[in-house]
Kinemage of the C-alpha trace (Angstrom):
@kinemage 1
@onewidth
@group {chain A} dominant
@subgroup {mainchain}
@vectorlist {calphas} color= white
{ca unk a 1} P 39.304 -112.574 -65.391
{ca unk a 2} L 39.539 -109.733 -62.801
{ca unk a 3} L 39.611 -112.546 -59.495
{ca unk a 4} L 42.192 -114.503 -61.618
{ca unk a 5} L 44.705 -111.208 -61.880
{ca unk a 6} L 43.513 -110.780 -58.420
{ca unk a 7} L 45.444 -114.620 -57.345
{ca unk a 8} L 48.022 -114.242 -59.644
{ca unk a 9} L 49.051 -111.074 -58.254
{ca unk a 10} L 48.873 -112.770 -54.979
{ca unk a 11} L 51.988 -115.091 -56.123
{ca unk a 12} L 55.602 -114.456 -55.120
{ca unk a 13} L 57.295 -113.357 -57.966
{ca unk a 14} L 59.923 -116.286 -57.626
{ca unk a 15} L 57.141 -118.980 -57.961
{ca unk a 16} L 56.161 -117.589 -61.269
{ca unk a 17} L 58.985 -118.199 -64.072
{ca unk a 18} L 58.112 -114.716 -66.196
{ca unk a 19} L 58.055 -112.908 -63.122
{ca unk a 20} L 61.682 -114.010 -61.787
{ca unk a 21} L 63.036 -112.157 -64.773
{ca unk a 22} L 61.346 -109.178 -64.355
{ca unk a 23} L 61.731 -109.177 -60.193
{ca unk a 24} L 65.519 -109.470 -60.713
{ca unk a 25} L 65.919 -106.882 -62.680
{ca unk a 26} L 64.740 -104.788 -60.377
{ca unk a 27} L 67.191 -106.204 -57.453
{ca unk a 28} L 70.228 -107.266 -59.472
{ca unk a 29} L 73.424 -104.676 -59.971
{ca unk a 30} L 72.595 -104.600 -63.355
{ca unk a 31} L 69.738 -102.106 -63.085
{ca unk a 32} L 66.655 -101.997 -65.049
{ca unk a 33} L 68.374 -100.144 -68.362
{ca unk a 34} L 70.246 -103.279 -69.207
{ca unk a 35} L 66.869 -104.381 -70.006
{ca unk a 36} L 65.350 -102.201 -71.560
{ca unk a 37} L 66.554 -102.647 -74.897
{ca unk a 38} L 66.579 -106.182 -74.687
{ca unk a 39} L 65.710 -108.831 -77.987
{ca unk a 40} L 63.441 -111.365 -77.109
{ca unk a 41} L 66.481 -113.536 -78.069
{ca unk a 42} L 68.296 -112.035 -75.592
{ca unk a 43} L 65.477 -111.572 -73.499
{ca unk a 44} L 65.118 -115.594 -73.516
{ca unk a 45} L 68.846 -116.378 -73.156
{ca unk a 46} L 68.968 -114.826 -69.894
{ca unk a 47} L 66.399 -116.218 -68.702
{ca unk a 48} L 67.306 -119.739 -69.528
{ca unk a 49} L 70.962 -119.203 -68.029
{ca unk a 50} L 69.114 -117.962 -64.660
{ca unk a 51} L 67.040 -120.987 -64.519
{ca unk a 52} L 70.033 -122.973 -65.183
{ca unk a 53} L 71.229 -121.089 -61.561
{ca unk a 54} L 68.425 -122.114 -59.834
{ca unk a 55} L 68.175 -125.553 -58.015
{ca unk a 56} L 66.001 -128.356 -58.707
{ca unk a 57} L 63.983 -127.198 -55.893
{ca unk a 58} L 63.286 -123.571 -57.401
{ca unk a 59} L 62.692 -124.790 -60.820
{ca unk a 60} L 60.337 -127.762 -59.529
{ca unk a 61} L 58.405 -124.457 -57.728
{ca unk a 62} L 58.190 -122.110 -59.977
{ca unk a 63} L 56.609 -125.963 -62.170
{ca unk a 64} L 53.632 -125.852 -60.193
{ca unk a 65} L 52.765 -122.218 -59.594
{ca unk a 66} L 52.671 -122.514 -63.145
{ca unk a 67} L 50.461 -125.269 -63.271
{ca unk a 68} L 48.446 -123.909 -60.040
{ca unk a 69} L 47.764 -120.505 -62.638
{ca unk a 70} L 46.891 -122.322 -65.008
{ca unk a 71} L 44.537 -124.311 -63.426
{ca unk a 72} L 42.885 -121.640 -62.028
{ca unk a 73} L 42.518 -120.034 -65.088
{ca unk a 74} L 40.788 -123.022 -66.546
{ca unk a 75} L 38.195 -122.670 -63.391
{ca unk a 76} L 37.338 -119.492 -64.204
{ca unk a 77} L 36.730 -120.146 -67.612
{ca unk a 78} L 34.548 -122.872 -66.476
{ca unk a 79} L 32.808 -120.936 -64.179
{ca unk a 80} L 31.708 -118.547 -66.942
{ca unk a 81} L 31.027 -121.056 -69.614
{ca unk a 82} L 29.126 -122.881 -66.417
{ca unk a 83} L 27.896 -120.311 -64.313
{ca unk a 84} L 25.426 -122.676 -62.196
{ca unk a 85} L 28.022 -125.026 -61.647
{ca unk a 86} L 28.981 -125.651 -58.139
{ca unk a 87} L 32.600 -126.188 -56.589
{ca unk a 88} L 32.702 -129.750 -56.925
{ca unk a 89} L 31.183 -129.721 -60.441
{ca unk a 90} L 34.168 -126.825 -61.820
{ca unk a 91} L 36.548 -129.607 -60.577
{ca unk a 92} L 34.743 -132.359 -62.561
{ca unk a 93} L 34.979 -130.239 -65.634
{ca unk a 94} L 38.852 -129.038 -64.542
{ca unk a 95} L 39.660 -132.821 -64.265
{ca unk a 96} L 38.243 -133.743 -67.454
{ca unk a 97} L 39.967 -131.223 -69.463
{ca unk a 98} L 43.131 -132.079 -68.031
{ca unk a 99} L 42.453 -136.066 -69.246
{ca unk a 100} L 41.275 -134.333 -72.592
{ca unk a 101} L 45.121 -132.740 -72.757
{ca unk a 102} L 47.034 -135.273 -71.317
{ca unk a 103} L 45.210 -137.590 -74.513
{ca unk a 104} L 43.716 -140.110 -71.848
């Protein structure tokens, strides 16, 4: 899990949706106290009315660095359910997993 915090780390905190919350309110005139008392209600609110701010661009972005996490995440839990598997044979069992969830 270590080399998976390790990539995700790696992402710019726009491309992630949790972490364009948290990286503006570092950088917005609000200041990090508005926050700190925050609902998750409220919590959620605000972050729905700053993705409705973004464009189609930034949402469609922050879509696949989701999906790019996730998918990574998946590897590594292949890996260690898998641990002689080689490259091409994590992406086999990636691939199926995804037909498995998609319901194909």
């Amino acid at each position: 899990m270590a080399s998976v915090a390790r990539r995700v780390c790696k992402l710019n905190a726009p491309a992630v949706a949790g972490l364009v919350f948290l990286d503006q309110m570092n950088h917005n005139d609000y200041g990090y106290n508005r926050f700190q008392n925050m609902t998750p209600q409220a919590a959620l609110d605000e972050q729905i009315e700053r993705y409705r701010r973004m464009t189609g661009e930034q949402r469609l972005a922050i879509a696949l660095a989701l999906h790019q996490m996730s998918c990574d995440i998946a590897r590594e839990g292949i890996r260690r359910q898998h641990p002689d598997a080689d490259e091409s044979q994590v992406e086999r069992f990636l691939r199926e997993r995804l037909e498995l969830a998609r319901g194909a």
